[in-house]
C-alpha positions as CSV (number, residue, x, y, z in Angstrom):
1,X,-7.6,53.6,-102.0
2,X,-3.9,52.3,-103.7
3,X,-6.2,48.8,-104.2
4,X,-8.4,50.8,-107.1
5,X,-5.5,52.0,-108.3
6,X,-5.9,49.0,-111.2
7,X,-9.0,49.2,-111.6
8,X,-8.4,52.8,-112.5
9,X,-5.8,52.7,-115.0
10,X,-8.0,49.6,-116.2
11,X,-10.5,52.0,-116.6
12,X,-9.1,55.2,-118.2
13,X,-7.5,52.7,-121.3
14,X,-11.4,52.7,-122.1
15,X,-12.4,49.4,-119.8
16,X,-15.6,49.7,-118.2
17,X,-15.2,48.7,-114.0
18,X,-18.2,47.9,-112.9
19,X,-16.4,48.1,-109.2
20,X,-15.9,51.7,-109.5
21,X,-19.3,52.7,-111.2
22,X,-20.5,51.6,-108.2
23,X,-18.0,52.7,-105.6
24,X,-19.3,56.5,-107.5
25,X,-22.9,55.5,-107.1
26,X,-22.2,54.5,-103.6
27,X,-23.6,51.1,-103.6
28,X,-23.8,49.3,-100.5
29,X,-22.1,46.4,-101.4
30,X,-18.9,47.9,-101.7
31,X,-19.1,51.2,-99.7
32,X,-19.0,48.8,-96.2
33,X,-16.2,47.3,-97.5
34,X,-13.0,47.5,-94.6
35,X,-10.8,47.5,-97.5
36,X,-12.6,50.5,-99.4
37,X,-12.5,53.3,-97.4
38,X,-13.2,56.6,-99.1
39,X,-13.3,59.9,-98.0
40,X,-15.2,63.0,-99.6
41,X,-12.1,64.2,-101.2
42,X,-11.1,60.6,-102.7
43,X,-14.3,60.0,-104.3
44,X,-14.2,63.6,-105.9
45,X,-10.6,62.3,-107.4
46,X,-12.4,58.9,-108.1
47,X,-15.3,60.8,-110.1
48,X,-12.8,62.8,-112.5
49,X,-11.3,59.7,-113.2
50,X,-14.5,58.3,-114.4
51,X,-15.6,61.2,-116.3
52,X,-12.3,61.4,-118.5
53,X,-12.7,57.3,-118.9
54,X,-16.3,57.8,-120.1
55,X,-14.8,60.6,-122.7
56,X,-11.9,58.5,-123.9
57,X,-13.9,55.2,-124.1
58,X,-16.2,57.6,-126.9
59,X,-13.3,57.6,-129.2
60,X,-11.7,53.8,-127.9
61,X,-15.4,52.5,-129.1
62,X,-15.3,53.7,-132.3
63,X,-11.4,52.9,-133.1
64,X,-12.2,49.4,-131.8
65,X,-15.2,48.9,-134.5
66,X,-12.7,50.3,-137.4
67,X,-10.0,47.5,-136.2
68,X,-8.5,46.0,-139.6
69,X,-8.7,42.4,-138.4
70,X,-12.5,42.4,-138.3
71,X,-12.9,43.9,-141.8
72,X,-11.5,40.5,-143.1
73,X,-14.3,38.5,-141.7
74,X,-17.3,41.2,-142.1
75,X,-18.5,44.3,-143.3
76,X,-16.9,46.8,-141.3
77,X,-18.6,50.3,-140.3
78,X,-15.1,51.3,-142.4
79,X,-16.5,49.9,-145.4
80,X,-19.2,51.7,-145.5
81,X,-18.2,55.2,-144.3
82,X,-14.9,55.1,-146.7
83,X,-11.4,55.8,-146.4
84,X,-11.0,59.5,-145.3
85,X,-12.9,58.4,-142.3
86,X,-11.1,55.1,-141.7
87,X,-8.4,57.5,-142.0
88,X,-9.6,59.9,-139.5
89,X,-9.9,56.8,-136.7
90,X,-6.5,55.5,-137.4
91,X,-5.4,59.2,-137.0
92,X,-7.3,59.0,-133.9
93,X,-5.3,55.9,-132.8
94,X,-1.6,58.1,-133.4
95,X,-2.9,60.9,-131.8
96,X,-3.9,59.3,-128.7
97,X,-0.7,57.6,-128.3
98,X,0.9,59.8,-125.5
99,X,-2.5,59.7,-123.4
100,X,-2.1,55.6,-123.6
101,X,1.9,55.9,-122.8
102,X,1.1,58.6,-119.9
103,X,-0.9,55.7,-118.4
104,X,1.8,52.7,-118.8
105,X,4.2,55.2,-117.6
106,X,1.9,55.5,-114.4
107,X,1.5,51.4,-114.4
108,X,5.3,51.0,-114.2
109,X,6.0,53.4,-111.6
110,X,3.7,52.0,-109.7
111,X,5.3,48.4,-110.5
112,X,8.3,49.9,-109.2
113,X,7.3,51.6,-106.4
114,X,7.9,48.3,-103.7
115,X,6.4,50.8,-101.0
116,X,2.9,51.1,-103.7
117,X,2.6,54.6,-102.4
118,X,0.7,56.7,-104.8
119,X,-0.9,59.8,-105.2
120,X,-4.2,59.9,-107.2
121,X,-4.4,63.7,-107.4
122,X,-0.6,63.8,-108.9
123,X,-1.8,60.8,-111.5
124,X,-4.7,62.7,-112.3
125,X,-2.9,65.7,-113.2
126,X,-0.6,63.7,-115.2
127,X,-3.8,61.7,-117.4
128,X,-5.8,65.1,-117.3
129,X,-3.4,67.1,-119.1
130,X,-4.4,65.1,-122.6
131,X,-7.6,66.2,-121.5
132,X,-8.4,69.1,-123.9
133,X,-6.8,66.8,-126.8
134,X,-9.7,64.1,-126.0
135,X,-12.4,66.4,-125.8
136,X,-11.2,68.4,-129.4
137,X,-11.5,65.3,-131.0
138,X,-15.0,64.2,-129.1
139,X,-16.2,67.7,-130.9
140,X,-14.8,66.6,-134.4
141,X,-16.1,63.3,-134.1
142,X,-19.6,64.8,-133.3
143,X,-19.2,67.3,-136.3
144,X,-18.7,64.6,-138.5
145,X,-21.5,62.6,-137.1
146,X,-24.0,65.3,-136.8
147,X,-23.7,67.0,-140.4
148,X,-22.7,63.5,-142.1
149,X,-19.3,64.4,-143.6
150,X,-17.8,62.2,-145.7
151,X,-14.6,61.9,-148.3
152,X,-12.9,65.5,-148.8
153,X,-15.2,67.1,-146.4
154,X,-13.7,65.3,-143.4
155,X,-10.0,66.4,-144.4
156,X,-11.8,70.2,-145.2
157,X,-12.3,70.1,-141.6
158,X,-9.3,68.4,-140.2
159,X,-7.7,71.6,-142.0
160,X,-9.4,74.2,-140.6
161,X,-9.2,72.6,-137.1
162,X,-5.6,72.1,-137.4
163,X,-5.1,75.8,-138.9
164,X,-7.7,76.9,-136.2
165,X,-5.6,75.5,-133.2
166,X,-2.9,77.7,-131.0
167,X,-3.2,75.1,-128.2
168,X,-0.6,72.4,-127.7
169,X,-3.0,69.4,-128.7
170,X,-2.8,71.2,-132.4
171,X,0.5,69.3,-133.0
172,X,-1.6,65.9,-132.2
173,X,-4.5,66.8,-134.0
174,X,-2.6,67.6,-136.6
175,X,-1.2,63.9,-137.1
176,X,-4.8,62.7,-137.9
177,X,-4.8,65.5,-140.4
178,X,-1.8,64.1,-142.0
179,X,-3.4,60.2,-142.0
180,X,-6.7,62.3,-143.9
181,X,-4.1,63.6,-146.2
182,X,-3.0,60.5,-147.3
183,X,-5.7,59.6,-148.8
184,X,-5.7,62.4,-151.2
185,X,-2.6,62.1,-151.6
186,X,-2.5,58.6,-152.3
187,X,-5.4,59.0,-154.9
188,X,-3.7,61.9,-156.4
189,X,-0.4,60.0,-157.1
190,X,-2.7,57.3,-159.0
191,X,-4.3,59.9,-160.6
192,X,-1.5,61.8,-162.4
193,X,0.6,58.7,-162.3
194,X,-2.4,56.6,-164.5
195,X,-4.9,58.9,-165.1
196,X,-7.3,56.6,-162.7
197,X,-9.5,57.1,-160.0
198,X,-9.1,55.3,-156.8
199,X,-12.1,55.8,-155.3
200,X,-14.4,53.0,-154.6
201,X,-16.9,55.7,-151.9
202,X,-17.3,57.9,-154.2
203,X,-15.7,60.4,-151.7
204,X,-12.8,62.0,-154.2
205,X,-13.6,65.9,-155.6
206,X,-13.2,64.5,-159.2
207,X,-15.4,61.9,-161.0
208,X,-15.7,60.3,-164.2
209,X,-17.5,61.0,-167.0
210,X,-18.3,58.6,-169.5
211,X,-18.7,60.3,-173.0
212,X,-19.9,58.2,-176.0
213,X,-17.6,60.0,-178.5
214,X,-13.9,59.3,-178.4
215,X,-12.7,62.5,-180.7
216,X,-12.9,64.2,-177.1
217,X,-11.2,63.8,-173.4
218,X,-13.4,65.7,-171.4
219,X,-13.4,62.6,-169.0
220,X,-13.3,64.5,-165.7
221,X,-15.5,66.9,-163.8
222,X,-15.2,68.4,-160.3
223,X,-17.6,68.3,-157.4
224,X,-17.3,71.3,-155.4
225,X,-19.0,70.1,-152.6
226,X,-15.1,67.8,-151.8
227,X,-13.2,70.2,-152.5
228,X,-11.0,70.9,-149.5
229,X,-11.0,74.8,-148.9
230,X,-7.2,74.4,-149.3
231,X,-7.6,73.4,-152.8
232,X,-8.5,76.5,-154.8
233,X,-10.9,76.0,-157.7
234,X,-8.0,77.0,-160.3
235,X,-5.6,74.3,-159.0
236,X,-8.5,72.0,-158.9
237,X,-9.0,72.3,-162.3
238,X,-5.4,72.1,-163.3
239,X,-6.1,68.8,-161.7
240,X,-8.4,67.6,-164.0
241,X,-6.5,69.1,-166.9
242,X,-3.2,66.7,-166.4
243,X,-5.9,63.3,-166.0
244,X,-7.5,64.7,-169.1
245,X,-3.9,64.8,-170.9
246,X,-2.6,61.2,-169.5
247,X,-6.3,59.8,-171.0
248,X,-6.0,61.4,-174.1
249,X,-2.0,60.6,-174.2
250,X,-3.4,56.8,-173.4
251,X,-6.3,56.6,-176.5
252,X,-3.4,58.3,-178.6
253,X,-1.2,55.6,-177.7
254,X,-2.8,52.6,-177.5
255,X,-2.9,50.0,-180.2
256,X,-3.7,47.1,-178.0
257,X,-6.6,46.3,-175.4
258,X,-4.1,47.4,-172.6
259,X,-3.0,50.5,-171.8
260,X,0.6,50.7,-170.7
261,X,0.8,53.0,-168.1
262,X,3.9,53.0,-167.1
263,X,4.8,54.2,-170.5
264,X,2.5,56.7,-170.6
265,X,4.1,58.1,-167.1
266,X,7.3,58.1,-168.2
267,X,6.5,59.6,-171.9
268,X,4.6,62.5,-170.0
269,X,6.9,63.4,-167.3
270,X,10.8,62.4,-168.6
271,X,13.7,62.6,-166.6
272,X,11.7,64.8,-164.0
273,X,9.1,62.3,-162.9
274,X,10.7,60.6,-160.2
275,X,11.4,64.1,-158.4
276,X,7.6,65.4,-159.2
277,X,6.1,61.9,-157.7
278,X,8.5,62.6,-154.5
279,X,7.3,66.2,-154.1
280,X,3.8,64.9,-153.8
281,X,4.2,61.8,-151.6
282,X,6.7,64.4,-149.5
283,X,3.2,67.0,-148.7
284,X,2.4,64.1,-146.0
285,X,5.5,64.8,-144.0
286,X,5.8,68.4,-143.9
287,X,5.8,69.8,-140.2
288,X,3.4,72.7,-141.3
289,X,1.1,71.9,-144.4
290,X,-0.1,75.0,-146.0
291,X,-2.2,75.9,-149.1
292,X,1.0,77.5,-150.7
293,X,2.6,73.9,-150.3
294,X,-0.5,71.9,-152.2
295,X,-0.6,74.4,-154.8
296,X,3.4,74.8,-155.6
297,X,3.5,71.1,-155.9
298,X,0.2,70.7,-158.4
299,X,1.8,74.0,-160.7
300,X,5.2,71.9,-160.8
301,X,3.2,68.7,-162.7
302,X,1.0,71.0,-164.6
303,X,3.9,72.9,-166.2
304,X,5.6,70.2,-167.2
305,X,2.9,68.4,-169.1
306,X,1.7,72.0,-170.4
307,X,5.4,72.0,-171.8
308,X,5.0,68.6,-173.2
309,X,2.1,69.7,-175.0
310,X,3.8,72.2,-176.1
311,X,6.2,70.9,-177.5
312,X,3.8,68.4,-179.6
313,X,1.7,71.3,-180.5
314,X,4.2,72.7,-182.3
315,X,6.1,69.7,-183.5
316,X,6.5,69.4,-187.0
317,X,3.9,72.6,-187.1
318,X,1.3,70.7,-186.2
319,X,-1.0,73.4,-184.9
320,X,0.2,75.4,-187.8
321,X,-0.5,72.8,-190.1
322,X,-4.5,72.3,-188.3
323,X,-5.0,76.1,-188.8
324,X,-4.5,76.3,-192.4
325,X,-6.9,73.4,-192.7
326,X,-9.3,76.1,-190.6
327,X,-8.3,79.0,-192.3
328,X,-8.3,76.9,-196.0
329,X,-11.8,75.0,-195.4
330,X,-13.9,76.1,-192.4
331,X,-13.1,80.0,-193.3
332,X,-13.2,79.1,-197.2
333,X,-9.8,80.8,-197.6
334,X,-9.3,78.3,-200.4
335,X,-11.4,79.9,-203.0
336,X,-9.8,78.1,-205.8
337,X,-11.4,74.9,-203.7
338,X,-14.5,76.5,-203.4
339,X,-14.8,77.4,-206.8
340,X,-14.8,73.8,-208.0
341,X,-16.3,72.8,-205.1
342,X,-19.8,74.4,-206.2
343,X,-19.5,73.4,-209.5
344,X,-19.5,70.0,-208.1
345,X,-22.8,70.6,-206.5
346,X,-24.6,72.4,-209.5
347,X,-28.0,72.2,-208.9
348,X,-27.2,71.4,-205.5
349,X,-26.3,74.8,-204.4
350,X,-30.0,75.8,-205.4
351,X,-32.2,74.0,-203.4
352,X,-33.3,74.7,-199.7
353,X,-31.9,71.4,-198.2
354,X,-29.1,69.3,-199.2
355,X,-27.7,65.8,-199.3
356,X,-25.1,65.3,-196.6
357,X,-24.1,62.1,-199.1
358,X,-23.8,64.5,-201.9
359,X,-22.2,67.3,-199.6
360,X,-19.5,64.6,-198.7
361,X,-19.1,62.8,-202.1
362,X,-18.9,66.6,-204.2
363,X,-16.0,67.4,-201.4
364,X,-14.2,64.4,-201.9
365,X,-14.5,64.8,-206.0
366,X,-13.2,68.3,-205.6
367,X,-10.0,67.1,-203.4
368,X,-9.0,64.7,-205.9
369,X,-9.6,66.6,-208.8
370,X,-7.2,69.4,-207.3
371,X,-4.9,66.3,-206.6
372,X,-5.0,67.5,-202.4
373,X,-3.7,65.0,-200.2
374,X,-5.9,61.6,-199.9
375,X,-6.0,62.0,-196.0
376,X,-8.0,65.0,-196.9
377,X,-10.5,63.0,-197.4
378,X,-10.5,61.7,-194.3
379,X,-9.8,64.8,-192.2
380,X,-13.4,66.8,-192.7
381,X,-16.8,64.9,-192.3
382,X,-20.3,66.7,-192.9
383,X,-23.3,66.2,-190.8
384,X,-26.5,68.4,-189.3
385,X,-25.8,70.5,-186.2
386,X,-29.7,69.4,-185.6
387,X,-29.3,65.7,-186.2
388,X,-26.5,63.5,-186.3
389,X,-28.0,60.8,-188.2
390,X,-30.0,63.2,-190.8
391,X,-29.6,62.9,-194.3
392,X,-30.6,66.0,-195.6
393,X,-30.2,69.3,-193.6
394,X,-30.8,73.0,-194.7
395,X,-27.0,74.9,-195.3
396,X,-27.2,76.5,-192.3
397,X,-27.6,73.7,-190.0
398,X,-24.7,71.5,-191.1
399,X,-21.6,70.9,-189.4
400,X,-17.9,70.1,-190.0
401,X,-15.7,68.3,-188.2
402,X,-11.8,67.4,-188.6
403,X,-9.8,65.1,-187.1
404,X,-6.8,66.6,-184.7
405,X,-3.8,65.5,-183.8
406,X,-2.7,65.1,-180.1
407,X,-2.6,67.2,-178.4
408,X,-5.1,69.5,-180.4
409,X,-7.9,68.3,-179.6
410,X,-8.0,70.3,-176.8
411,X,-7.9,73.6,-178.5
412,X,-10.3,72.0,-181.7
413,X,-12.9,70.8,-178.9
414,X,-16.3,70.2,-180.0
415,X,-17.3,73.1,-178.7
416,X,-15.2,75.2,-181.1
417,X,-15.5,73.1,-184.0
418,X,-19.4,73.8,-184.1
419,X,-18.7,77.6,-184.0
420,X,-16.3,77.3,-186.7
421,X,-19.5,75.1,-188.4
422,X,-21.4,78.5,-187.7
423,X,-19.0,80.4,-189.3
424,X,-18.6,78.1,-192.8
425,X,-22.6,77.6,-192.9
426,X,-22.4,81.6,-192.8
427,X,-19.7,82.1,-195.3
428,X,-20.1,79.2,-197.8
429,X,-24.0,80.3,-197.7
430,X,-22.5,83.7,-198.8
431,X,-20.4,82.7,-201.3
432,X,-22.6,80.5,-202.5
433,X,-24.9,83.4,-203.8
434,X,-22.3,85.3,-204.9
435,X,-21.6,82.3,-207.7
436,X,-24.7,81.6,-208.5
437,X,-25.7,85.5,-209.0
438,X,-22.4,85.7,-211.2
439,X,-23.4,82.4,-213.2
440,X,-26.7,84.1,-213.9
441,X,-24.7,87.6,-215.4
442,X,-22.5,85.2,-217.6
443,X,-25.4,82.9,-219.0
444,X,-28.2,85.8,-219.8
445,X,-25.2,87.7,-221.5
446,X,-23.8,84.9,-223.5
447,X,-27.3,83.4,-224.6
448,X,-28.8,87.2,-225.1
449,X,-31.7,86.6,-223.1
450,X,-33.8,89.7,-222.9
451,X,-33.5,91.2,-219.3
452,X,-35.4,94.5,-218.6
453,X,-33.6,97.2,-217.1
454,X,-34.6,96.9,-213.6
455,X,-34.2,93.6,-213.3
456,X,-30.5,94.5,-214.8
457,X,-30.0,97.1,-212.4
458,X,-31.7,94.6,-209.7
459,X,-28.6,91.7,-210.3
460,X,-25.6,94.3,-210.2
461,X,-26.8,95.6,-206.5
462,X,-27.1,92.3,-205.4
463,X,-24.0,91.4,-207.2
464,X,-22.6,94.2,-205.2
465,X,-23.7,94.0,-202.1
466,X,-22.7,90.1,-201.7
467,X,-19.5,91.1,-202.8
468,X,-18.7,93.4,-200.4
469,X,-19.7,91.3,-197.7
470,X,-17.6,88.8,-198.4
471,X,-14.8,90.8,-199.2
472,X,-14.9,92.8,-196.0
473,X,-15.4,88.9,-194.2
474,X,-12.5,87.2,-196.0
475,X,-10.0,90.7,-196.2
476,X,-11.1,92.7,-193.4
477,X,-12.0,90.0,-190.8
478,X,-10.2,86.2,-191.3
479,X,-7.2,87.5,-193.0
480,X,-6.5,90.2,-190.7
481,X,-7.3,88.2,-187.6
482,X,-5.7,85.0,-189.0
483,X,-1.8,87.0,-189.4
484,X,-2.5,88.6,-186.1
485,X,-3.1,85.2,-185.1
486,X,0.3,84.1,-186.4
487,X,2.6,87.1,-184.8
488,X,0.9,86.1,-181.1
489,X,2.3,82.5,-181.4
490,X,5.8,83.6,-181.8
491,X,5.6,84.5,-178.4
492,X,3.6,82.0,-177.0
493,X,5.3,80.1,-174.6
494,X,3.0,77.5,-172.9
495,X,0.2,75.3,-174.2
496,X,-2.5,77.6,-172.2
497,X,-1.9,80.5,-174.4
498,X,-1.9,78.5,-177.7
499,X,-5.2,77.4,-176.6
500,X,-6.2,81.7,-175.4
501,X,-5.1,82.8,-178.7
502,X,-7.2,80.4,-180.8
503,X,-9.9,80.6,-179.2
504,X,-9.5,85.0,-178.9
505,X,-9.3,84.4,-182.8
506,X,-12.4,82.5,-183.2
507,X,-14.1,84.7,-180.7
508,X,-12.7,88.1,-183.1
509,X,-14.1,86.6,-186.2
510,X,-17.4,85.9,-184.8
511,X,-18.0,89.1,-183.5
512,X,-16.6,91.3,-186.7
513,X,-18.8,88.6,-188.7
514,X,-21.9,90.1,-187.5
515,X,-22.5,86.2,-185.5
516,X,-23.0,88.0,-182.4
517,X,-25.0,90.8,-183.5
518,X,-28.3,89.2,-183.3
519,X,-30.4,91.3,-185.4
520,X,-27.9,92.2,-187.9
521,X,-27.3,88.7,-188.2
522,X,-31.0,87.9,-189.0
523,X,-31.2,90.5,-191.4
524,X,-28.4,89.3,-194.1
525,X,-29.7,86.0,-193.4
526,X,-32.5,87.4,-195.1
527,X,-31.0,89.1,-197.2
528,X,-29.5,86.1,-198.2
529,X,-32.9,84.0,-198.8
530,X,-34.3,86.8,-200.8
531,X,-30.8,86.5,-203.2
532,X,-31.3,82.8,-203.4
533,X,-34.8,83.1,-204.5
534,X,-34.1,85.3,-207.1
535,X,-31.6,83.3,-208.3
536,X,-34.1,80.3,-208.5
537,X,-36.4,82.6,-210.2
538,X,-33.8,83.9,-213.0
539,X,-33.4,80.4,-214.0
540,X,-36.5,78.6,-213.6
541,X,-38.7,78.2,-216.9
542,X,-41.5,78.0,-215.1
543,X,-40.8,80.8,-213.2
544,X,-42.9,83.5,-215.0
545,X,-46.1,80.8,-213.8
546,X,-45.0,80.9,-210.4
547,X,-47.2,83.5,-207.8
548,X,-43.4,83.6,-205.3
549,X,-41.6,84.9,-208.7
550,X,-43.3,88.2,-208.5
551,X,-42.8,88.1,-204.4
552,X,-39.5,87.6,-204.8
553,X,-39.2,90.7,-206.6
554,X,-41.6,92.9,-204.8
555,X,-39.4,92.0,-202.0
556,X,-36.3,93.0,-203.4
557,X,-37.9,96.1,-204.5
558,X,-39.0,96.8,-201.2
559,X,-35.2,96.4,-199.8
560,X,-33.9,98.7,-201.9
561,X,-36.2,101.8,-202.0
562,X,-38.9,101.5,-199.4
563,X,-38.9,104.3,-197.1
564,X,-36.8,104.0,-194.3
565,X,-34.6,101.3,-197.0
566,X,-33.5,98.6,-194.7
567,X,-30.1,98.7,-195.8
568,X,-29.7,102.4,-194.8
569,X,-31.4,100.8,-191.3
570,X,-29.0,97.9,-191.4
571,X,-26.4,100.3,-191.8
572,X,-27.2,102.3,-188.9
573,X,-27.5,99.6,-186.4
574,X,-24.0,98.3,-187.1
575,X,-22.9,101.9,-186.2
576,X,-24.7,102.1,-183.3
577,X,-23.3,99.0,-181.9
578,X,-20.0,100.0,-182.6
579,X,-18.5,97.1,-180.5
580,X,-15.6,97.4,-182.8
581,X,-14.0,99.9,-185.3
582,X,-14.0,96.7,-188.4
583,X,-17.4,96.6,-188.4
584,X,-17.4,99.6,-189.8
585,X,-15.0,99.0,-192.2
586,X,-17.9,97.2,-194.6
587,X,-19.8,100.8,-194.6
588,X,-16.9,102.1,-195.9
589,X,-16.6,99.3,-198.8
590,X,-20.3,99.3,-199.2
591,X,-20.5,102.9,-199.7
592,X,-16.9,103.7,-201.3
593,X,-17.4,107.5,-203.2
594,X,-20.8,107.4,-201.2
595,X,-21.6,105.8,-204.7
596,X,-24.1,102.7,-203.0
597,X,-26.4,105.2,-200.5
598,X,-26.3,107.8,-203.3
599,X,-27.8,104.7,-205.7
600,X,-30.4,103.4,-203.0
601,X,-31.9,107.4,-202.8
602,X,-32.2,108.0,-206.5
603,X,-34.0,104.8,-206.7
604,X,-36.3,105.7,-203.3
């Protein structure tokens, strides 16, 4: 039996031996043989032998197609099923060390032993105790195989084996953990060191996106179905926060084809970037990885470049400076800017759609004539919330956008500068109306046209109505809001709740606008057209000819003193709603002395 004793350890280092496959089958040919001898007993031994071969030679076959060597010459299977699983077979490699050493151990012994006694029951004790180890990672290899995992999901279930495991073969197991790990750790250090990533299989939990504009760095997205389990969705998309930062940092910076990144690195991070880079590359060696761990390390780089920003946000007021552009030109808060502004337009202000060239070109006038800043010019551009490339639109379809500063754009997103859009179509519509039904009280009066009573009486409601909606929008709403506003970024001490606060603002303003009140919403929109046309009636000629003159009015008629009046039902669904106490605060201005209801009955 010591003759097979070669041939064995041959055997169990993954070797096939065609000499013992046949000794097990008992084939003639070798079972006569004077030198091979075997009792019942020995060829039980010889047969575990075997079987744990057959089991290792599983994994040896596979970590023999992933050798490096042969990728230089073809297309390895490692090429094709990417780096967390090339990963996984060189962890395969380390963790299988001590079985492979157990067996050169034996060999030397053996080469030692002048009297080449040996006991194959005590060596198979000795090789069968990494048994369970080979076996655990037969089953992980078959996992992977069986449900196709690829990238993140084979370190997800590294993980959970590893955190799974009481057994002794965890601390192996867990070294081809640590091998997946570095992958991920590897592409995260390119990732918040360039704000690039490294992965050519398409196996990372964060892609690209490619977005035409360049006013906005929404350049990364996750995919949940990578995410390791111990990467919690809120640290995942910190993540992609600090590679949207370095991008945007990047486009801020760069004046030349090439991005210097080491700049950017160093401009992000400061003194503490060597020690945050450390931190990271230091999760690979830790004896017990946790979740805690991954996450502590990711908060430490995310503060940091939250207190870069910051600090830009509020250097040389920046974000104060962008607000009072909001507050002065989205919210109209500028009304000595306004004023002009639709004297510019004349006509303009009339008609049901409007030149986005003469929008732009009346703006401009106005911010020179009121000798604002040239870059003014520059900051605000006009366009159709429809249609981009449209050169008319109706006023409440068109859009504004300004240009931010870094790091604002983040807080001005597109997303928030079409709400703000909403909110000037809404207001400037309003204000609009409220000029032109002021210009018609100053030109019948100081040209003594004749105006009947009612249609007298008619003007000052409407007169007073638009008022008070815009008073209770501009007093009540923005300039409440706006100083409240103001007093929450004293205390604000991280670029997250900059960001909260604006966009709680925006959110407030909508709501107490009536923007979110759907039907309330639709009705002073209507109000609003009815307004317009009796504006364009009142100083039209040809208006006594026109059939819609006489609508107009019927209509107007009907608002005020058909039974139930749909401002006494407007009134009521605003106080029904009651999402918030300011809402009512325009009842109270519209009704001050109950002097407006009392005015609306006499009429009914």
């Amino acid at each position: 039996m010591e003759c097979l004793i070669p041939d064995i350890l041959f055997t169990l280092l993954g070797h096939k031996s065609e000499v013992l496959q046949c000794i097990v089958d008992n084939d003639s040919n070798f079972t006569d043989d004077e030198y091979i001898i075997l009792n019942t007993e020995d060829r039980q031994l010889l047969k575990s032998f075997l079987h744990l071969a057959e089991e290792y030679q599983k994994l040896n076959t596979v970590i023999i197609s992933f050798n490096r060597l042969e990728s230089i010459y073809r297309e390895s299977e490692s090429n094709r099923r990417g780096l967390y699983f090339e990963a996984f077979v060189n962890g395969m490699l380390i963790a299988l060390k001590p079985y492979r050493n157990c067996i050169n151990d034996i060999e030397k012994d053996l080469s030692n032993n002048k009297e080449n006694k040996c006991l194959l029951a005590e060596t198979l004790r000795k090789v069968e105790q990494h048994k369970p180890l080979i076996i655990a990672i037969i089953n992980i290899l078959d996992q992977i195989e069986l449900s196709q995992l690829y990238g993140g999901q084979i370190l997800n279930l590294m993980h959970e084996v590893v955190s799974m495991k009481f057994t002794d073969d965890k601390v192996q197991l867990s070294l081809i953990f640590k091998q997946c790990l570095q992958v991920l750790i590897s592409q995260l250090n390119t990732f918040f060191s360039r704000g690039v990533i490294f992965d050519p299989h398409k196996e990372f939990f964060i892609e690209s996106q490619y977005s035409t504009g360049t006013k906005e760095f929404k350049q990364f997205s996750l995919l949940p179905s990578l995410m390791p389990s111990f990467v919690p969705l809120s640290t995942a998309s910190k993540i992609t926060r600090i590679g949207d930062v370095i991008k945007s940092l990047q486009h801020s910076n760069d004046q030349l084809p090439l991005i210097n990144y080491k700049d950017i690195s160093i401009q992000l991070y400061g003194h503490k970037r060597d020690e945050l880079f450390s931190s990271l590359l230091n999760l690979v060696n830790v004896p017990l990885f946790t979740k805690n761990e991954f996450v502590q390390v990711i908060d430490k780089f995310y503060n940091v470049v939250d207190e870069y920003m910051l600090k830009a946000s509020f250097n040389n007021d920046s974000f104060g400076y962008h607000m009072k552009l909001v507050r002065d030109f989205y919210l109209l808060g500028n009304g000595e800017f306004y004023k002009h502004f639709l004297n510019k337009m004349c006509s303009l202000s009339m008609k049901s759609e409007h030149s986005l060239r003469a929008v732009k070109v009346a703006f401009n006038n106005t911010a020179q004539d009121l000798k604002l800043h040239k870059s003014m010019n520059q900051v605000f551009g006009f366009s159709s919330l429809e249609d981009e490339e449209a050169d008319e639109t109706t006023w409440t379809k068109i859009k504004v956008t300004f240009e931010t500063t870094w790091p604002l754009q983040f807080i001005f997103t597109s997303s928030v500068q079409k709400n703000y859009s909403k909110l000037f179509a809404f207001l400037s519509r309003i204000k609009r109306v409220q000029t032109n039904l002021h210009e018609i009280w100053i030109e019948k009066k100081s040209k003594h046209f004749e105006v009947n009573g009612y249609n007298d009486q008619l003007k000052t409601k409407l007169s007073y109505l638009i008022d008070t909606l815009y008073s209770y929008l501009q007093l009540d709403v923005i300039e409440d809001e706006y100083f409240l506003l103001l007093e929450k970024l004293t205390n604000a001490n991280d670029f997250q709740t900059i960001k909260h606060i604006h966009d709680m603002f925006q959110t407030n303003i909508m709501r107490d606008s009536f923007l979110f009140m759907e039907e309330v919403y639709i009705a002073l929109n209507r109000i609003l057209d009815m307004c317009e046309n009796y504006c364009r009636y009142m100083t039209d000629i040809t208006a006594a000819l026109n059939p819609q003159y006489k609508q107009c009015f019927e209509e107007l008629n009907l608002l005020f003193t058909k039974k139930p009046n749909k401002l006494i039902s407007l009134i009521n669904i605003i106080q029904e709603i009651h999402v918030t106490p300011k809402p009512n605060q325009f009842i109270v201005r519209l009704n001050y002395n109950n002097w407006f209801l009392r005015t609306i009955s006499s009429d009914s």
